[in-house]
C-alpha positions, 0 to 999 in steps of 0.5 A, a space after each residue: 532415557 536419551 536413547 528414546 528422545 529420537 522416537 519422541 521427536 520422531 512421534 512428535 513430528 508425525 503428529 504435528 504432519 497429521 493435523 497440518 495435513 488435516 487443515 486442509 480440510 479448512 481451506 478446501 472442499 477438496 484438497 489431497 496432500 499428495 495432489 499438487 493442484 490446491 484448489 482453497 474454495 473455502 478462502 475466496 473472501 469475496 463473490 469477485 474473487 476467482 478461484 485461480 487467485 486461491 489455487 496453489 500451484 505445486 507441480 512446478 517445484 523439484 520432486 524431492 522438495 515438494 512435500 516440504 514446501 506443501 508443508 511451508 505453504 500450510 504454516 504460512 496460511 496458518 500463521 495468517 498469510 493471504 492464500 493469494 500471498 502464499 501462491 506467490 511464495 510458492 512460485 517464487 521458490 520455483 527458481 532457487 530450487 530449480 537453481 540448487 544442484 538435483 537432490 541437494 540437502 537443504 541444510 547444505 545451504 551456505 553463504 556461498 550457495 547464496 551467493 552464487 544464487 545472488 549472481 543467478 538472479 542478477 543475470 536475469 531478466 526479472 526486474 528489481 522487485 521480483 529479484 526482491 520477492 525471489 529473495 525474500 521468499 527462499 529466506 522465508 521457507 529457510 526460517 519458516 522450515 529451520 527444525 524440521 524433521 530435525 534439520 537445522 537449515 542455516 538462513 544465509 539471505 536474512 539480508 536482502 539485497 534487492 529494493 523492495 519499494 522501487 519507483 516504476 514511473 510508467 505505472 502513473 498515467 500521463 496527463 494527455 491520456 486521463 484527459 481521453 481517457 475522462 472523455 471516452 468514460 464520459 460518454 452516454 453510450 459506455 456500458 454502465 458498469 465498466 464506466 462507474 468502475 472506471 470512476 470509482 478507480 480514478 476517484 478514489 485510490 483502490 484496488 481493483 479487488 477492493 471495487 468489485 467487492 463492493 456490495 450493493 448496499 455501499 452507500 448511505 447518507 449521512 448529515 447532508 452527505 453521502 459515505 461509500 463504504 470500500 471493503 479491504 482485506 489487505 490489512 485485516 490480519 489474513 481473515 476473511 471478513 475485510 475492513 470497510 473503508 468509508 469514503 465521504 461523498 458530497 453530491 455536487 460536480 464528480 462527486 455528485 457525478 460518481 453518486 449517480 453512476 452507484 445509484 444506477 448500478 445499484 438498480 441494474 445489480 438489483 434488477 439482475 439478483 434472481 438470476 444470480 446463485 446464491 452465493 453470488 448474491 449482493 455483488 454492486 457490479 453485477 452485470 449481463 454479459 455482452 458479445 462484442 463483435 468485429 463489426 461494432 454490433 453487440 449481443 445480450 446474453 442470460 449470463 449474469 456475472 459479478 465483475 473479475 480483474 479479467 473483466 475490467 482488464 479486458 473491457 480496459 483494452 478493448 475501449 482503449 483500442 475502440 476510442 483510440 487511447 493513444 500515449 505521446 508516441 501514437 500507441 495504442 495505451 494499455 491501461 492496468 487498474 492499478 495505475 489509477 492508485 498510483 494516480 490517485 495518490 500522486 495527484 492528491 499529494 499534488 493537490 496538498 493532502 497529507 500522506 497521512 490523509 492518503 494513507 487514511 484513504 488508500 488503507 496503507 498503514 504508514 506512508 513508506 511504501 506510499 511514498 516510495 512506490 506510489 508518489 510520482 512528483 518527479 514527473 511534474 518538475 513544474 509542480 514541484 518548483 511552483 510549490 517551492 516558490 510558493 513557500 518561500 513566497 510566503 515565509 516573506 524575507 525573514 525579518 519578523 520570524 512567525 510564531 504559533 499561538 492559540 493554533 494561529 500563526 501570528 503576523 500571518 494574513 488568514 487566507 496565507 496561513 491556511 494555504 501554508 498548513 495545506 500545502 503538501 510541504 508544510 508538516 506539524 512537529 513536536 512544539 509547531 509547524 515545519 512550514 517547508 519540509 524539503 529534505 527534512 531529516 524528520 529529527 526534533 534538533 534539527 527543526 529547532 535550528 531550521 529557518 522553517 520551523 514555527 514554534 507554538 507559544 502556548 509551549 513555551 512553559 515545555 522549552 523552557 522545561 527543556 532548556 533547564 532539563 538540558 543544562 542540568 544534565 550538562 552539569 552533571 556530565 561537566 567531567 565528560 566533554 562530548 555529552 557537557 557540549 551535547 547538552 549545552 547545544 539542545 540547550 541552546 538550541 530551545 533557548 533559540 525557539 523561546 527567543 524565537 518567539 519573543 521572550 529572552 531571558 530579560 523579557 517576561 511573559 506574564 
């Protein structure tokens, strides 16, 4: 019997070959294994997407591992990663296996291999996050690949040494060029769809791919507003179909301003549809391609195209250059759509929204990467120091201690209540509100022992089942000195709140 397990495996493997190879008739029209070029017509997601995001790339990677990362490539895709994201896998594999020795077995990759890989990629020239993505990658293929055809493939860069999430403070756009760049994209002259994509990039945190699958029929009205729906395909799972993003809209100043833009983009989207194919029909930023010439003049043509990341990236520069967009240094600035997230995100937290309410708007799911990539308050040293002075400004000099009841804060003026609980460093914990969250180690047992820390009357039955839980458990431990003293500090630590909010144990609350 053991001497057919092999032709069983063997079988096994040549089946399971079939129908991944046969999945590519699911991503393609035209797709071949043997062909290195993958063109995945069939997961573009939207009419704005080009081809070239959804072609995979083989010919770059070393002939005897080809077929092993085709083979990767299809089990990403069907374990739900993006084609796009599969691309960059790909290539990021590129350099470890240009790295390892010409016709080396993988299951010959050890500790040491990675290592020296380590050394290789320290010298040279990518930057943190590539080295990030490098490395990630090759530990991806390794647990993704581990069995197959039989091999056992050790995974010695499960660890990944490189930061992920690095803070890139040129990406945010420095306050004296959004002000020229406001007033260039204020003119009446500028073309309208370039201009209302400008405003819905410095508005509302998007990305670029995000705006241009915007459809024609994105805003609706609603009690006395406006809701722009925003489509994303980031956090949906790897489908096709995106998660519509809504974004609240009152009609009044930028956001009125940014209403009649849409508005008149949808009539010239309209106006353009029966000159459209079929499959690029319903686009919002549809246009009729222009030729700019040297000498300032501009030409019409009957192209009629849906706009592209190359579209807005190109009009970017070529306006940058026209109304002189200068940095500090008098450089022409050259402006990436994705700057206008990082400022977006940056200037509401400014302006003392939440991560959570950012998260909400940006589609993140949590605020890790947010605020570790995205937040540039360490640009505005004046900001911070100003909001800091202004917390303190409000906690007084600490003789009355405040209390939260009945969700107000009591001994606070109004007006003084609901700028503490707007401002970015206010924060609701478990049992009230944390008025200042500088250097916060977002643990329940240090907020009960912070000055800042305001606790919620209305719980007071909950600290106080705390307390009486925490000293019964001490009483129980009375034999283990560590977990007794543990126990009598939580204690106290809630007996500490409840004094806090003016009932000692002589004291009742009825």
């Amino acid at each position: 019997m053991s001497a057919l397990e092999p032709v069983i495996a063997e079988t096994y493997d040549e089946s399971r070959k079939a129908r991944y190879i046969e999945f590519l008739n699911d991503l393609g029209s035209d797709i071949h294994f043997e062909s290195d070029t993958w063109i995945c017509d069939k997961r573009i997601r939207s009419f704005a997407e080009e081809r070239v995001f959804v072609t995979l790339y083989f010919s770059c990677i070393p002939a005897g591992y080809r077929d092993i990362v085709k083979y990767y490539a299809i089990i990403r895709i069907l374990n739900g990663k993006r084609v796009r994201g599969v691309k960059g896998n790909v290539q990021n594999l590129v350099a470890f296996l240009t790295f390892l020795p010409e016709g080396m077995d993988l299951a010959r990759v050890n500790l040491s291999t990675a290592m020296q890989y380590k050394a290789f990629l320290d010298d040279s020239h990518y930057r943190e996050s590539s080295r990030f993505g490098h490395w990630s990658a090759v530990s991806t293929f390794f647990e993704t690949m581990n069995g197959w055809n039989g091999n056992h493939l050790k995974n010695p860069f499960t660890e990944n040494p490189y930061d992920s999430h690095h803070r890139l403070d040129y990406k945010y756009i420095p306050d004296s060029v959004s002000k020229q760049l406001d007033a260039a994209f204020m003119r009446e002259d500028m073309d309208l769809t370039i201009q209302c994509i400008y405003w819905v990039l410095r508005l509302i945190p998007s990305r670029i791919s995000e705006v241009n699958g915007m459809k024609m029929d994105c805003l609706k009205p609603f009690n006395g507003h406006y809701c722009l729906f925003i489509p994303t395909w980031k956090q949906n799972g790897g489908h096709k179909e995106p998660i519509l993003r809504v974004i609240h809209i009152n009609d009044e100043g930028m956001g009125g301003y940014l209403l009649n833009l849409i508005r008149k983009q949808q009539e010239l989207a309209k106006s353009l549809q029966p000159m459209m194919q079929e499959n690029k029909k319903g686009a919002l930023f549809t246009y009729r391609r222009k030729l700019f010439r040297e000498n300032g003049s501009i030409d019409m043509t009957n192209n009629c195209c849906i706009s592209t990341w190359g579209y807005v990236s190109n009009n970017f520069r070529r306006i940058c250059r026209q109304y002189h967009i200068c940095d500090d240094s008098g450089q022409i600035y050259h402006l990436s759509s994705h700057q206008f997230r990082h400022n977006g995100i940056t200037d509401r937290l400014e302006s003392g929204f939440t991560p959570a309410q950012i998260a909400d708007m940006t589609g993140h799911h949590g605020d890790a990467m947010l605020l570790a990539s995205y937040a540039h308050l360490t640009l505005k040293p004046e900001t911070l120091v100003e909001k800091q002075q202004y917390v303190l400004k409000e906690q007084g000099d600490g003789s009355s201690p405040r209390v939260l009841f009945g969700g107000r804060i009591l001994g606070m003026e109004e007006q003084l209540e609901k700028r503490l609980l707007k401002n970015i460093r206010a924060h609701r914990v478990r049992g009230g509100i944390c008025s200042d969250i500088t250097g916060c180690k977002s643990d329940m047992w240090n907020c009960l022992d912070c000055e800042h820390f305001v606790p919620d009357q209305e719980q007071l039955p909950w600290f106080r089942e705390q307390v009486s839980a925490w000293k019964s458990k001490a009483e129980k431990f009375r034999d283990y000195p560590m977990i007794y003293a543990n126990a009598l500090k939580n204690a106290a630590l809630f007996e500490k709140a409840i004094k806090k909010m003016g009932f000692d144990r002589g004291e009742s609350d009825e």
